[in-house]
Each structure stands twice: as structure tokens, then as C-alpha cells.
C-alpha positions, -999 to +999 in steps of 0.1 A: -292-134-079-260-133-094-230-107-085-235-079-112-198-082-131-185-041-123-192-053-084-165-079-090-146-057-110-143-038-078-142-060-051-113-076-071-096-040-071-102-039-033-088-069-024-056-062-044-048-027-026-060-044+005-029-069-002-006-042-014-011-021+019-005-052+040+026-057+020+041-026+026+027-023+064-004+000+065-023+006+092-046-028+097-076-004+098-069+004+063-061-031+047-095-047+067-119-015+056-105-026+020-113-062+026-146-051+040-153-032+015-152-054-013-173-085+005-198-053+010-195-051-027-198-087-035-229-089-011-246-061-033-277-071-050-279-045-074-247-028-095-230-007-080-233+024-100-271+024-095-263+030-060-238+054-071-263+075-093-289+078-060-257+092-038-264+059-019-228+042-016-222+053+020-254+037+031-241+005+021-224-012+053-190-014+049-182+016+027-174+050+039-164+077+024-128+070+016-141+038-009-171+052-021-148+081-037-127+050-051-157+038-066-165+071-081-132+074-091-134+038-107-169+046-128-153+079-140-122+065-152-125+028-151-091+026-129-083+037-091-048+060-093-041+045-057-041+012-069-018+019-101+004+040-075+009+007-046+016-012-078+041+007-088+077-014-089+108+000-067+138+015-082+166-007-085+187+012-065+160+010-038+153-028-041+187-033-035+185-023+002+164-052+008+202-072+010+217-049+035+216-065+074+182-057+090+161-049+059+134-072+043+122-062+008+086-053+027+106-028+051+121-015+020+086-009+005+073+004+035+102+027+039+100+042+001+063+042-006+049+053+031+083+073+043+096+087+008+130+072+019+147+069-020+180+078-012+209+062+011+211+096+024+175+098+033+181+063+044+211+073+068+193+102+078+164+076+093+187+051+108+206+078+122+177+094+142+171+064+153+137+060+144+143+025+120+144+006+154+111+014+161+097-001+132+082-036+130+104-058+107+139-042+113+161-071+127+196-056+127+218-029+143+221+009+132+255-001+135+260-026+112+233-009+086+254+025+090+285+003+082+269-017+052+257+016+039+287+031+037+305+000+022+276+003-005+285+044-009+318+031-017+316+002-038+292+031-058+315+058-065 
């Protein structure tokens, strides 16, 4: 039987916020219960809203509650707001961090869309509590970032 075409409307949706949160460093939980979920949804025989209209969607394995309420979301409205949200571009004052000694562009997503980091204050602020050294994908010194920050600050003004 064939894959009914709002199931791969789905599982297509899946997969892209799956790719999103792996981009920008969510937990791995996350991105693989987003990967799971849309194979589940690929491996349904029947549409996916019938399963809706019983109240069935967490029976099916590989969706809980978090992406059956994304499905709902998606046969309300024919979108998923998280999705339109992770696709979201950066500012350009925020995509310009990606050039400063330590960041990547992914850090920079990380560090605006999971941290709400969208100033260079609020950026200082972080590297000065020290807590941008803990974080997977910094490769420089608070040191030289405090430095290039405030060269940036300057060349600004």
C-alpha cells in the first residue's frame, strides 16, 4: 500500500526540524524522536488524520505526545509554528558573530535561538560568566572573544 501523501507531508516536516535542531545543537533525544517520528509516519498504513480523529496518534510507536500535538497542530493549520520559528534567518548583526575567534555560525544559532543571546552585551555577559567554554563548538579564548568584541563595539560606534 502506498504512503498516504499528508503522512509524507509530515514526515517531510519532521525530518526538516529534526535537521534544524541538530544544526543549532538540540538535545540528540530531540532531533532522533523527530527522525523517529517521521519513519513512524512513513510506516503508517492508514492517513494520519484517521488516526488522529480516533485520539489514536500516541498508540502509534514512535510518537508521543510532544509530535502528536505537532500533528494536530499541522491538520488544524496545515503548518507547524516550531518549524516556521527554527527556520527563521539570524539578524545580520547576529550572523556576524560567526567571524569573531571561537564562534562557528552553528554556535551562533545555538547561542541566539536556544540562549536568546541577540546582543554583544548579552554576548559579553555569557563569555564573561564563563559559561561559553562549556559549550561544544567554542574553539577560542574568552580572551581574545572579549578583545574582538570590543574591537567590533568600536568599529560600530
Amino acid at each position: 500500500m502506498a504512503v498516504p501523501e499528508r503522512n509524507q507531508q509530515l514526515a517531510a516536516l519532521f525530518r526538516s526540524i529534526a535537521e534544524l535542531l541538530a544544526a543549532q545543537r538540540a538535545n540528540p533525544y530531540r532531533v532522533r524522536a523527530y527522525r523517529r517520528g517521521a519513519d513512524a509516519l512513513l510506516a503508517l498504513d492508514e492517513d494520519v488524520a484517521d488516526a488522529a480523529q480516533r485520539n489514536a496518534l500516541e498508540e502509534i510507536d514512535g510518537i508521543g505526545s510532544d509530535l502528536s500535538q505537532k500533528i494536530e497542530e499541522f491538520l488544524r493549520t496545515g503548518k507547524i509554528l516550531m518549524l516556521e520559528t527554527l527556520r527563521m534567518p539570524l539578524p545580520e548583526q547576529v550572523k556576524g558573530w560567526a567571524r569573531l575567534p571561537g564562534l562557528s555560525e552553528s554556535l551562533v544559532a545555538y547561542l541566539y535561538s536556544r540562549l536568546n543571546i541577540a546582543s554583544l552585551a548579552d554576548l559579553e555577559k555569557l563569555v564573561r560568566s564563563h559559561m561559553l567554554r562549556t559549550m561544544p563548538g567554542f574553539s577560542g579564548s574568552e580572551e581574545t572573544l572579549l578583545q574582538a568584541i570590543e574591537e567590533l563595539r568600536r568599529r560600530s560606534t
